[in-house]
N, C-alpha and C positions, 0 to 999 in steps of 0.2 A: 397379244395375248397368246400364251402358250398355247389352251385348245384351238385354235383358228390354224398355226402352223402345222397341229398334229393332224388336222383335219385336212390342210391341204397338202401333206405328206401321204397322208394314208389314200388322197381325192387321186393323187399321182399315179400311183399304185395301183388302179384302179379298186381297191379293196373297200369292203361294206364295214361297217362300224364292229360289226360280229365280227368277221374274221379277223381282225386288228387283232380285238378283243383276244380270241381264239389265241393268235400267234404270238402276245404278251402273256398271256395266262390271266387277262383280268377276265370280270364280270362284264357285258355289253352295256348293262346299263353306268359302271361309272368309268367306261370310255365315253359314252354319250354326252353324260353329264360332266367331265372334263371337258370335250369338243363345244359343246355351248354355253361357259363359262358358270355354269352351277356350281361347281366343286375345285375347287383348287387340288391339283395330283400332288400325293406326296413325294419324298425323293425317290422312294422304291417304287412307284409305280410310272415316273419319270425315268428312271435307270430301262424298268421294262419295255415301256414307249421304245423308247430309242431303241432297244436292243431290235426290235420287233419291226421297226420303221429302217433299217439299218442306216441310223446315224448317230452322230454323238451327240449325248444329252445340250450340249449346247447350241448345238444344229435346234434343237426347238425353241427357243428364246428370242425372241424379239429382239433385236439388234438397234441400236442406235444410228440413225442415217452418219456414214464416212462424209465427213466433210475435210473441204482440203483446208488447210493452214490459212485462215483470213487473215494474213499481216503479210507487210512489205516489212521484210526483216532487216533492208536496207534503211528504213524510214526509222528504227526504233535504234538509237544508243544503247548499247551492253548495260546491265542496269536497272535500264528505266521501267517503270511499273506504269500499267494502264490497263484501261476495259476493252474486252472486243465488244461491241454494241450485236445484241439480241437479233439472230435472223428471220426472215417474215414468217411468221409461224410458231415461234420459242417462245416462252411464255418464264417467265421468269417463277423461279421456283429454291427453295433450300437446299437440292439436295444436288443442284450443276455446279460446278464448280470448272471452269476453265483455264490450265496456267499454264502459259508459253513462257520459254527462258529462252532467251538467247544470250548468249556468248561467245564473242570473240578470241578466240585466243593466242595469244603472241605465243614467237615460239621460248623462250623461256619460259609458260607459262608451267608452272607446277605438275597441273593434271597434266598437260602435252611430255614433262620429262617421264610420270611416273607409267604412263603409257609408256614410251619407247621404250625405258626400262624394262617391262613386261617382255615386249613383245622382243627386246633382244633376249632376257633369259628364256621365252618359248623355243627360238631359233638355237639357241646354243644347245637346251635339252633335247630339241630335233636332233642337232647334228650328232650329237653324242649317242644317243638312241640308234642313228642310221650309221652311225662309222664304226 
């Protein structure tokens, strides 16, 4: 929850709910009530949070735990479709959606020429750029 982060940005800080308040330009009472999840802040009083917290509005956001790649990418065929099975605690819901692609690619392969491609015309508008 957003208020829980600004509260333990601001708890950091060692700053009172007031001076927060103070140093955003809001009211005390709806930094309060954003910190204990009464009010949902709008985007302009989220912009001043941050401004005032000195971070970026997305520093206050709840984050998604970084988990590593659950597949043996050696185990799955170029291709092939499957599910990663739900880790202890994920609870199945509408709106996760998980898609790993893997592919191999030979080097004929299309995307491998139109890459090099690139990256020789980068290299030649270097050279010509520096000579």
């Amino acid at each position: 929850m957003i208020g829980e982060e600004i509260r333990r940005r601001r708890q950091e800080k060692g700053w009172t709910g007031v001076q927060l308040a103070e140093k955003a330009g809001m009211a005390p009472s709806a930094v309060s009530q954003i910190e204990t999840g009464r009010r949902s802040p709008h985007s302009g009083s989220v912009i001043k949070l941050a401004a005032a917290l000195e971070c970026e509005v997305a520093d206050l956001y709840p984050k998604a735990p970084q988990t590593p790649l659950p597949l043996d990418l050696d185990a799955h065929p170029p291709g092939e479709a499957y599910f990663v099975p739900l880790e202890e605690g994920e609870e199945e819901d509408i709106v996760t959606l998980r898609i790993y692609v893997w592919r191999e690619l030979e080097n004929n392969d299309p995307l491998l020429q139109k890459v090099a491609k690139l990256i020789e015309q980068e290299r030649s508008k270097a050279k010509a750029e520096a000579g």
